[in-house]
C-alpha positions in Angstrom: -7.0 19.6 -18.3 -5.4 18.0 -15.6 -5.8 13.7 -14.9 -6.5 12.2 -11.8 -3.1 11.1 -11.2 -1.4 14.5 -11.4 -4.1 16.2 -9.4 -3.1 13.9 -6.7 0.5 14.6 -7.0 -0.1 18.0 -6.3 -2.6 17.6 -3.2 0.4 15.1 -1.9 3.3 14.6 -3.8 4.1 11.3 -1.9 0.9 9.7 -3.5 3.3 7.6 -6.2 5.6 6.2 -2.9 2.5 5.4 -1.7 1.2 3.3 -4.2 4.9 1.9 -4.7 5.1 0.6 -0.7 1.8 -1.0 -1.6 2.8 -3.0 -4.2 6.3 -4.1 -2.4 3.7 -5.3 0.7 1.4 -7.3 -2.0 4.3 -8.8 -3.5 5.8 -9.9 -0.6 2.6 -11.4 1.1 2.5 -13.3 -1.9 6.0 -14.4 -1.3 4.4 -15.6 2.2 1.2 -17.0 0.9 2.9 -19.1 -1.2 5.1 -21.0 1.7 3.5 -24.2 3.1 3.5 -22.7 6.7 5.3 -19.4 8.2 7.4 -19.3 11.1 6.6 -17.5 14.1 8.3 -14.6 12.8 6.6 -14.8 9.3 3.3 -15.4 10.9 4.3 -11.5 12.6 5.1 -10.2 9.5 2.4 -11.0 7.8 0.0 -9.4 10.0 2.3 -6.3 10.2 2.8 -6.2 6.3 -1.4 -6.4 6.1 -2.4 -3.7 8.8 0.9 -1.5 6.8 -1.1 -2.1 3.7 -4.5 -1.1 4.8 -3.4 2.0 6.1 -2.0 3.1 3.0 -4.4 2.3 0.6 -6.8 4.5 3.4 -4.6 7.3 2.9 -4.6 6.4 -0.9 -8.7 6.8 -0.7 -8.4 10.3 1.6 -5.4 11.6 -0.6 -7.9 10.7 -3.8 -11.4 12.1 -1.8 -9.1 15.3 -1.7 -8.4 15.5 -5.5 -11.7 15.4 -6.3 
């Protein structure tokens, strides 16, 4: 029997980069929560790094629908 995780890889064998780019957005948000304020840039990347985050863990949720 199969687990969750390697039914996954074979629907989409990208699933683990997936989860990986995830983490590297969560960590560095934190990096940016944790400033006092953000430049105008940071304030950009932020926003960027959060709509790149969502959209993953979407696919994450289809990519897991499809395992089941």
């Amino acid at each position: 029997m199969t687990s969750n995780h390697e039914q996954l890889e074979q629907v989409s064998p990208g699933f683990d980069e997936l989860q990986a780019s995830h983490r590297e957005y969560e960590k560095r948000l934190e990096e940016l929560k944790q400033k006092a304020w953000l430049t105008p840039n940071e304030e950009l990347e932020e926003k960027r790094l959060k709509k790149l985050k969502l959209q993953i863990k979407d696919q994450m949720a289809n990519l897991r629908r499809a395992a089941s």
